[in-house]
KOLVO-912712 format. One record per residue: residue number from 1; residue in three letters; x negated, y negated, z of N, C-alpha, C, CB in turn. Coordinates in steps of 0.02 Angstrom, whole numbers, m for minus. Glycine has a CB too. Example, Ala and Ser with C-alpha at 12.3 -4.5 7.8 and 13.67 -1.06 7.14 Angstrom:
BEGIN
(koldo 1,'ALA',(m660,284,390),(m615,225,390),(m660,165,390),(m565,224,452))
(koldo 2,'SER',(m642,112,354),(m684,53,357),(m645,m2,394),(m704,30,286))
***
This chain:
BEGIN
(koldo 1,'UNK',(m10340,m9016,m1257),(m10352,m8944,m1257),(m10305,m8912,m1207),(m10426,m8927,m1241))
(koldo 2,'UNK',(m10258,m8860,m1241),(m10223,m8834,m1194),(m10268,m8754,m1186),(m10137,m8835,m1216))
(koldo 3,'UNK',(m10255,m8731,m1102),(m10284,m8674,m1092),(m10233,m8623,m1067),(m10339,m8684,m1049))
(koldo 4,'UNK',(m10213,m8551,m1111),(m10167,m8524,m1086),(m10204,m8457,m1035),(m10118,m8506,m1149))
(koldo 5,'UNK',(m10163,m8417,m968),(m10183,m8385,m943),(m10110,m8330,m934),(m10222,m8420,m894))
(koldo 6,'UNK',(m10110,m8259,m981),(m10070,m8224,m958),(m10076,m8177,m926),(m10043,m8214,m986))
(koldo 7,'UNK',(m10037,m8166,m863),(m10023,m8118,m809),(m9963,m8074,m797),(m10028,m8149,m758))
(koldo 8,'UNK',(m9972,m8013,m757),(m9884,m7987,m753),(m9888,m7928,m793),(m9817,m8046,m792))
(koldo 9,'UNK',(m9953,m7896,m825),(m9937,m7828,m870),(m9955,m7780,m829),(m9977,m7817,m941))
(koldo 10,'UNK',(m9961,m7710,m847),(m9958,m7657,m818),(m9946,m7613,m854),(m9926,m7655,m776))
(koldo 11,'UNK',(m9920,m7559,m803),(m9905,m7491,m814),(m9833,m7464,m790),(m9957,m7454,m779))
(koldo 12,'UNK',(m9770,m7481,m836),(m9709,m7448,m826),(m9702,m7394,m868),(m9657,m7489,m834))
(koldo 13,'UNK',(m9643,m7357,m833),(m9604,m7285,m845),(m9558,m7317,m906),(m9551,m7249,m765))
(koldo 14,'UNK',(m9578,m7278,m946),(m9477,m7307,m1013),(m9432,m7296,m985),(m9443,m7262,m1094))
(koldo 15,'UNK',(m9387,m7379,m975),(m9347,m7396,m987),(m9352,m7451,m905),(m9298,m7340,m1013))
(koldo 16,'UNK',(m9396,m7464,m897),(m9417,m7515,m839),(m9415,m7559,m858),(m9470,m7516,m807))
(koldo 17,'UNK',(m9447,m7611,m814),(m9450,m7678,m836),(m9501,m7704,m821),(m9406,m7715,m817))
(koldo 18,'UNK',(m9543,m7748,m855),(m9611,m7811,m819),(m9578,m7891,m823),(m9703,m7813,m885))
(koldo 19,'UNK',(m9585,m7922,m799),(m9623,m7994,m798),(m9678,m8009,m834),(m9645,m8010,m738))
(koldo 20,'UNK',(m9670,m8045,m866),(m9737,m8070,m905),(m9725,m8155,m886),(m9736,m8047,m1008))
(koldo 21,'UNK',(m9792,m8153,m859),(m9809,m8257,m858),(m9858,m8292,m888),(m9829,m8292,m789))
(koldo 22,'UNK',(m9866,m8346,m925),(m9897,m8362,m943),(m9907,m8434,m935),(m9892,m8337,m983))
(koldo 23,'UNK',(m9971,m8464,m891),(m9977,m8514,m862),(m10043,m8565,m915),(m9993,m8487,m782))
(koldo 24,'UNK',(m10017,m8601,m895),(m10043,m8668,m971),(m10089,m8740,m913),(m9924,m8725,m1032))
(koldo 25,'UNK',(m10125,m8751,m937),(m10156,m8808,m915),(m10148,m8859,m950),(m10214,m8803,m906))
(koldo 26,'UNK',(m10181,m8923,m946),(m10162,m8983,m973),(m10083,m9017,m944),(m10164,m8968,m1051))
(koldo 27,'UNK',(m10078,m9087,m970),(m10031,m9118,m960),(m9983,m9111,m1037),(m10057,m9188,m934))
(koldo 28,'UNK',(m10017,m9082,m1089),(m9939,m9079,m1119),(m9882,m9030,m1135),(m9942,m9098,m1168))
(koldo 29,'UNK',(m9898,m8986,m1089),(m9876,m8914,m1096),(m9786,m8940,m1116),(m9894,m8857,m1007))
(koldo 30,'UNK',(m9756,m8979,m1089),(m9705,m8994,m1110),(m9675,m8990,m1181),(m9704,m9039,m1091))
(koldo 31,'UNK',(m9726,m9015,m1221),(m9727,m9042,m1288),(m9713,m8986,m1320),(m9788,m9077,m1313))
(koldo 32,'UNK',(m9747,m8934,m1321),(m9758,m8890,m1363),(m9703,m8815,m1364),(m9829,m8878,m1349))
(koldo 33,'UNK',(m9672,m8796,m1413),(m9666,m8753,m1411),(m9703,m8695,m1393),(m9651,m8758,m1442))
(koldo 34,'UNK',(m9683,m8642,m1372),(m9718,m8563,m1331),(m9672,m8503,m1347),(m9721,m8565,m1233))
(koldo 35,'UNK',(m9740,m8461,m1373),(m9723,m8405,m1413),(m9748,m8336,m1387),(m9749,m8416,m1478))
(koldo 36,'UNK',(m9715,m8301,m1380),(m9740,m8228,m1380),(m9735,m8178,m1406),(m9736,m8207,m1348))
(koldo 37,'UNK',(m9809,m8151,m1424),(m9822,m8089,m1492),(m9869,m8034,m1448),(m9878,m8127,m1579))
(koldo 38,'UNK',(m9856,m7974,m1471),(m9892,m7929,m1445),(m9924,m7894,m1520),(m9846,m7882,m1392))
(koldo 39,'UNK',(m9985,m7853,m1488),(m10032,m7823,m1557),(m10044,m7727,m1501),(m10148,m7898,m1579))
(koldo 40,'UNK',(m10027,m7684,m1543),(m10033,m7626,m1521),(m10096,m7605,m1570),(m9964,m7585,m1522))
(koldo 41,'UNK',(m10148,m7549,m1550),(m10198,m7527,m1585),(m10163,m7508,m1655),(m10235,m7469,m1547))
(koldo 42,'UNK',(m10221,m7547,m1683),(m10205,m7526,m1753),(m10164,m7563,m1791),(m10177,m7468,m1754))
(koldo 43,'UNK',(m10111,m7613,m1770),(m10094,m7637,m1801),(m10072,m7701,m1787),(m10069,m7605,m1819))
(koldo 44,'UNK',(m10034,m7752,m1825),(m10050,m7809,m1844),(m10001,m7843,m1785),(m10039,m7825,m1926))
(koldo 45,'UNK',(m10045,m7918,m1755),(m9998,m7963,m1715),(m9927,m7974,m1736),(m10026,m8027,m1712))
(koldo 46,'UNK',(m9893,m7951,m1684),(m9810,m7964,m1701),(m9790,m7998,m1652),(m9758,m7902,m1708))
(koldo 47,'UNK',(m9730,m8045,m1699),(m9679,m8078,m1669),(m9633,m8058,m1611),(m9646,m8088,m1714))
(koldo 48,'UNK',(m9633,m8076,m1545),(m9569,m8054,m1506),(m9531,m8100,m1488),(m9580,m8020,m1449))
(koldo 49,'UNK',(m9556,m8167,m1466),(m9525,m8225,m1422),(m9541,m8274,m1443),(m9538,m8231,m1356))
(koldo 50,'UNK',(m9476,m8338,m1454),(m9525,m8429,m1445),(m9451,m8436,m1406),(m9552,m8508,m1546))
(koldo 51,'UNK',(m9491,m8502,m1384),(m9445,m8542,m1365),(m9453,m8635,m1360),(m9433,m8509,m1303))
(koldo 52,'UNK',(m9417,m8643,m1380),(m9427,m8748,m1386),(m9451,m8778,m1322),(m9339,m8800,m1399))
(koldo 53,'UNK',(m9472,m8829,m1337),(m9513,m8872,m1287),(m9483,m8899,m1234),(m9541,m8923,m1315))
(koldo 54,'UNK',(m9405,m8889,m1246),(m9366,m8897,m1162),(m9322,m8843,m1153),(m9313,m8969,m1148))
(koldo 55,'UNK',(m9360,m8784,m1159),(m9306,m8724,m1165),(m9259,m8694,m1191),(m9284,m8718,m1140))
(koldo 56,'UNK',(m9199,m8762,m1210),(m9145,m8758,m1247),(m9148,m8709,m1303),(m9131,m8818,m1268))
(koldo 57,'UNK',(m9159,m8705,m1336),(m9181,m8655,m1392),(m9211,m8601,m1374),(m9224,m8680,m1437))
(koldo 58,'UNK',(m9193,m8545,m1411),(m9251,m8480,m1371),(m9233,m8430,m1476),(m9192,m8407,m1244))
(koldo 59,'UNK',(m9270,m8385,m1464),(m9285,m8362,m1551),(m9299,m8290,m1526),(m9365,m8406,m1606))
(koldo 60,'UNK',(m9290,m8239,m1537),(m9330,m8168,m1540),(m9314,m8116,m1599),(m9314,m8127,m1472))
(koldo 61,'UNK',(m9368,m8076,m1590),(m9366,m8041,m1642),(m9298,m7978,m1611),(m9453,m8012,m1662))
(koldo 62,'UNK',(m9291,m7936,m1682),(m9214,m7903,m1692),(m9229,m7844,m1632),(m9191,m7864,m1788))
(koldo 63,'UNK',(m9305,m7810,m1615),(m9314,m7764,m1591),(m9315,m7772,m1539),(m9348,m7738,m1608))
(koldo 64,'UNK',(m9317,m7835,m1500),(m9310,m7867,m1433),(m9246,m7908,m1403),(m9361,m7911,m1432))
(koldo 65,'UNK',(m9205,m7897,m1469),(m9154,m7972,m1424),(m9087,m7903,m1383),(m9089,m8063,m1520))
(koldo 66,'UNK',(m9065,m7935,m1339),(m9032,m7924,m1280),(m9069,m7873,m1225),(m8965,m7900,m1301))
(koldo 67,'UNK',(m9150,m7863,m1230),(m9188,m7825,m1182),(m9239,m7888,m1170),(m9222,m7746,m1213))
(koldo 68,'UNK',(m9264,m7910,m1201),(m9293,m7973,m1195),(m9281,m8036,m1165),(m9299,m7986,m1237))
(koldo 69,'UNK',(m9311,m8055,m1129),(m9278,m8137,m1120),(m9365,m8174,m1072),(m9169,m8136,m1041))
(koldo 70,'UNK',(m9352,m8231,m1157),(m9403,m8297,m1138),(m9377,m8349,m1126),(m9448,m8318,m1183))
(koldo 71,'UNK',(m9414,m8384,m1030),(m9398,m8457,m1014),(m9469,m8473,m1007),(m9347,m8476,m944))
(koldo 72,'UNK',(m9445,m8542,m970),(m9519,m8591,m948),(m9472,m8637,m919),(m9582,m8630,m1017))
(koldo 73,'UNK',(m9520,m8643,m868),(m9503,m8703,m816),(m9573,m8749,m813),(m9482,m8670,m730))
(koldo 74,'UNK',(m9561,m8817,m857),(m9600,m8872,m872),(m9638,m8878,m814),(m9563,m8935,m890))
(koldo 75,'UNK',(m9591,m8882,m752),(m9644,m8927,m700),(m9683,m8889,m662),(m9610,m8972,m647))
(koldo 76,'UNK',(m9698,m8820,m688),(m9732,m8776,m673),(m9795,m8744,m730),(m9683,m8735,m654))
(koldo 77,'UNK',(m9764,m8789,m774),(m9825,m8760,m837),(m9826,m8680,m854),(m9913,m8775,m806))
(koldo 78,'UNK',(m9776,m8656,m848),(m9752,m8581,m834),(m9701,m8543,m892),(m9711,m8582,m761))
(koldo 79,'UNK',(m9707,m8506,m950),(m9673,m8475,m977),(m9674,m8414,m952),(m9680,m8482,m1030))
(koldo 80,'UNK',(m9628,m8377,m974),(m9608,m8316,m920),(m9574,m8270,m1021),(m9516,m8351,m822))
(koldo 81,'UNK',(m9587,m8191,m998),(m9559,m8164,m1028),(m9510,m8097,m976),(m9609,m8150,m1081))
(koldo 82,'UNK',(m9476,m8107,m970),(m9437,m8068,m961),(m9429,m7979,m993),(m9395,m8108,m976))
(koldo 83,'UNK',(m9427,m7916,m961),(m9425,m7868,m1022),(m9408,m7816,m997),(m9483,m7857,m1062))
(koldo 84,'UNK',(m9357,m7802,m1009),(m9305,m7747,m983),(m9307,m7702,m1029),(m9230,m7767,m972))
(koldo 85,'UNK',(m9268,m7613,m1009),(m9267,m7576,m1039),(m9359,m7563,m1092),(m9199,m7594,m1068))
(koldo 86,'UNK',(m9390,m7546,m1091),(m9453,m7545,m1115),(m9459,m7478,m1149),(m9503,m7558,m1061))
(koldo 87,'UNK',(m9491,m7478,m1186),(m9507,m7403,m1245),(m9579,m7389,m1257),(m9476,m7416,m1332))
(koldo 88,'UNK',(m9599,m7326,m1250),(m9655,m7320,m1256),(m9674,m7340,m1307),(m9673,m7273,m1245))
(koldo 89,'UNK',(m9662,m7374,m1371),(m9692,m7393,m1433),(m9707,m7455,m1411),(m9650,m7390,m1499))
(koldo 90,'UNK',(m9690,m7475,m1357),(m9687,m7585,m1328),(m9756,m7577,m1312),(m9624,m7628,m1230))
(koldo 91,'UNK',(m9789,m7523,m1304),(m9882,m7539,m1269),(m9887,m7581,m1301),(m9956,m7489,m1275))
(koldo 92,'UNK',(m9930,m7623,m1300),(m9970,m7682,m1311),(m10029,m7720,m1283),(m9937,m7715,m1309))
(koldo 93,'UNK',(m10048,m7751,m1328),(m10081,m7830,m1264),(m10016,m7873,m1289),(m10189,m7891,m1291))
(koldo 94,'UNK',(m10010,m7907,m1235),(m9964,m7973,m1261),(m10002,m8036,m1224),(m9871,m7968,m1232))
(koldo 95,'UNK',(m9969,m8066,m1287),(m10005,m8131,m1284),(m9970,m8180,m1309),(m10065,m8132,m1314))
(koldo 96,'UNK',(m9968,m8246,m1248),(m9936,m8321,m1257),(m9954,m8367,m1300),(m9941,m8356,m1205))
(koldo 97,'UNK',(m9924,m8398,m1335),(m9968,m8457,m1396),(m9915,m8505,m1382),(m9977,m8433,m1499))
(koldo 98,'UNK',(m9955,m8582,m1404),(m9925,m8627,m1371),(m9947,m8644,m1470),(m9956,m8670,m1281))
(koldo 99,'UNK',(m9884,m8681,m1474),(m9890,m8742,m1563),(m9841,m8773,m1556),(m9883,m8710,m1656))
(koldo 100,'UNK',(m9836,m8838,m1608),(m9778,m8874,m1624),(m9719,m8853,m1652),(m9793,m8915,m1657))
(koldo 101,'UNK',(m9691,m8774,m1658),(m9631,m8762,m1708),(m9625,m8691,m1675),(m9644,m8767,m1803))
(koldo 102,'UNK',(m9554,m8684,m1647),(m9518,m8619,m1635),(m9530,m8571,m1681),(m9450,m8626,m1631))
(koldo 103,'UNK',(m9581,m8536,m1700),(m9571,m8513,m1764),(m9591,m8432,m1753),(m9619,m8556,m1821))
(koldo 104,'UNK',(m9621,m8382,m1798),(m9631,m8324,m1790),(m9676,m8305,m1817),(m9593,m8295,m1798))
(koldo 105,'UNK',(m9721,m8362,m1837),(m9779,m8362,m1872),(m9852,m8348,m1829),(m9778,m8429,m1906))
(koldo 106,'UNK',(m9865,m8332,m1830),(m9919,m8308,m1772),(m9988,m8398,m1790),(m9967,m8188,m1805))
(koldo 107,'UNK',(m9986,m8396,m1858),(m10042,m8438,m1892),(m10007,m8533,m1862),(m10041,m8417,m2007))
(koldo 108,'UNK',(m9946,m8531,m1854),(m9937,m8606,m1834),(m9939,m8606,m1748),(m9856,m8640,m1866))
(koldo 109,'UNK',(m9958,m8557,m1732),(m9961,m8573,m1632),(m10049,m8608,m1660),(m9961,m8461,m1544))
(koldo 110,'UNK',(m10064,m8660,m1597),(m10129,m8685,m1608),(m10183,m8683,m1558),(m10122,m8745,m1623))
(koldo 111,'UNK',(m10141,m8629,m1501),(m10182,m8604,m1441),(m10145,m8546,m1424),(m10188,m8655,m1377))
(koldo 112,'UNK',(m10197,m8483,m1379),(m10169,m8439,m1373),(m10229,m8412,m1315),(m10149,m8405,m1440))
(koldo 113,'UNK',(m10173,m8364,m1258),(m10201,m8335,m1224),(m10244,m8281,m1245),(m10166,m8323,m1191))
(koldo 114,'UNK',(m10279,m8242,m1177),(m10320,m8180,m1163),(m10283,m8118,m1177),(m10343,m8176,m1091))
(koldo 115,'UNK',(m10216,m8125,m1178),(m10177,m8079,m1194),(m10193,m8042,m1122),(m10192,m8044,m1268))
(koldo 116,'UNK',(m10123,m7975,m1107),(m10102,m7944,m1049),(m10065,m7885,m1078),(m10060,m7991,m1002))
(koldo 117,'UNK',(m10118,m7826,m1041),(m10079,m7769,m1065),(m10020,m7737,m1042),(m10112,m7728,m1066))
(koldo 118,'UNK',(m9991,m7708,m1076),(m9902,m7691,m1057),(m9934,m7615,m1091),(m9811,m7750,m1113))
(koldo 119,'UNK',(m9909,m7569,m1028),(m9922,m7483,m1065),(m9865,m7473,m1036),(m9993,m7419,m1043))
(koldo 120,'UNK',(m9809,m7436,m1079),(m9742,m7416,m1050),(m9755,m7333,m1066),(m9665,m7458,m1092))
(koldo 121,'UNK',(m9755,m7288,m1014),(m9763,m7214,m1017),(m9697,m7186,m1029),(m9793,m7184,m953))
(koldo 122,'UNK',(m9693,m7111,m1072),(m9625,m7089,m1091),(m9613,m7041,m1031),(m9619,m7053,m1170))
***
């Protein structure tokens, strides 16, 4: 059983930036690919971030890539989202999911955090 815990949201001005972390228990946090999707009222969990099980690889969606940036440092059990430039449409909860496949599928992560709210004001 992996247990995810994400931290690091808030309340930025558009075009700021947060930290987002997301800290994992268990011993196989290594193994698994880690994903991040945010869900705004009303509508449906979306894709923003994965990244492979030794970092090497990283994936984002079109509305995030070069403001975005997801790592993890293994020996910390620690994925991190990175998030620059921010838009008031980015409110969210966001939330970390840990599965076997870099993917953008919300349904193949097989654990997932409490989610962490991100409110970016215009």
């Amino acid at each position: 059983q992996t247990h995810l815990v994400e931290s690091g949201g808030g309340l930025v001005q558009a075009g700021g930036s947060l930290r987002l972390s997301c800290a994992a228990s268990g011993r196989t946090f290594s193994s698994y690919a880690m994903g991040w999707f945010r869900q705004a009222p009303g509508k449906e969990r979306e894709f923003v971030a994965a990244i492979n099980w030794s970092g090497g690889r990283t994936y984002y969606a079109d509305s995030v890539k070069g403001r975005f940036t997801i790592s993890r440092d293994n020996a910390k059990n620690t994925v991190y989202l990175q998030m620059n430039r921010l838009k008031p449409d980015e409110t969210a909860v966001y939330y970390c999911a840990a599965g076997p496949g870099m993917v953008a599928v919300a349904s193949s992560y097989d654990y997932w955090g409490q989610g962490t709210q991100v409110t970016v004001s215009s």
